[in-house]
N, C-alpha and C positions, 0 to 999 in steps of 0.2 A: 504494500500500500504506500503510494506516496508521502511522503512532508504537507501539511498543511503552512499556508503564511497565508498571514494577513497583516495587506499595506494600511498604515492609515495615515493617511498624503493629499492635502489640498489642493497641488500642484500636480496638474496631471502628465505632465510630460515625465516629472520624477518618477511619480508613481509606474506610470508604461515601462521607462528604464526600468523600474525593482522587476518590477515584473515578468521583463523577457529574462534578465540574470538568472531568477531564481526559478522560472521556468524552463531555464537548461540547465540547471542543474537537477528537476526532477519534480521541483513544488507545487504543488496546486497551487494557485495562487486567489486570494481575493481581494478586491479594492475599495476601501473604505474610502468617502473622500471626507469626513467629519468626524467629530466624535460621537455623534450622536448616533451616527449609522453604523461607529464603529462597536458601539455597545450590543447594539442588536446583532449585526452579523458574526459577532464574537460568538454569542450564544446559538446559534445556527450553525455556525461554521466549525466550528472545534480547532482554533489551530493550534501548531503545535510553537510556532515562532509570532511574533508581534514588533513589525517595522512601524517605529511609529512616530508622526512627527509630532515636537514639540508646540506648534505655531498654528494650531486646526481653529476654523472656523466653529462659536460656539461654545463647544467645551474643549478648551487645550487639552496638550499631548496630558499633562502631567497629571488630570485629572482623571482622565482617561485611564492611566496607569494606574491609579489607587483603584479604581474601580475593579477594572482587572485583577489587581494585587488580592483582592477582599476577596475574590471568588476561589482562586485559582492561583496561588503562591509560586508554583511551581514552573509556569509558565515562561522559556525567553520570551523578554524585551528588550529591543534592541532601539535605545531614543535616537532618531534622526533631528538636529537640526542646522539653518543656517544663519541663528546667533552667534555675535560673536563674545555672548560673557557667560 
C-alpha cells in the first residue's frame, strides 16, 4: 500500500511541485489549500506525513498543527515556510 501525504499549501504552484516529488516517489498524495479543508481531509484521508504550510488562509499552519497534535501524536509534520524569522 502506498505512503499517504497531505499538502497543506495556499500556493498552488508549491503545492503541484510537492506533489509531482512525492508522487514519484510513491505517495498518494492530497491537497489541502487551507486549514480548514485541511482538518477535514485529515480525517478522510488518513495520512501518514503532513507538508504543511505555516502562512494558510484562515487558520494558520500552527494551529492546524495543535489540532492534528490532539488527535494523532504520532503523526510526521513536516512545517513549510517562507518566513524569514
Amino acid at each position: 500500500m502506498a505512503k499517504r501525504a497531505l499538502i497543506v499549501e495556499d500556493d498552488s504552484n508549491i503545492a503541484e511541485l510537492l506533489r509531482l516529488y512525492l508522487g514519484k516517489d510513491g505517495f498518494e498524495v492530497m491537497i489541502a489549500p487551507d486549514g480548514g479543508k485541511a482538518e477535514s481531509m485529515f480525517d478522510l484521508f488518513t495520512p501518514d506525513v503532513v507538508l504543511l504550510d505555516i502562512m494558510l488562509p484562515g487558520i494558520d499552519g500552527f494551529e492546524v498543527c495543535r489540532r492534528i497534535r490532539a488527535t494523532n501524536a504520532a503523526i510526521g509534520i513536516i512545517m513549510l515556510t517562507a518566513r524569514s524569522q
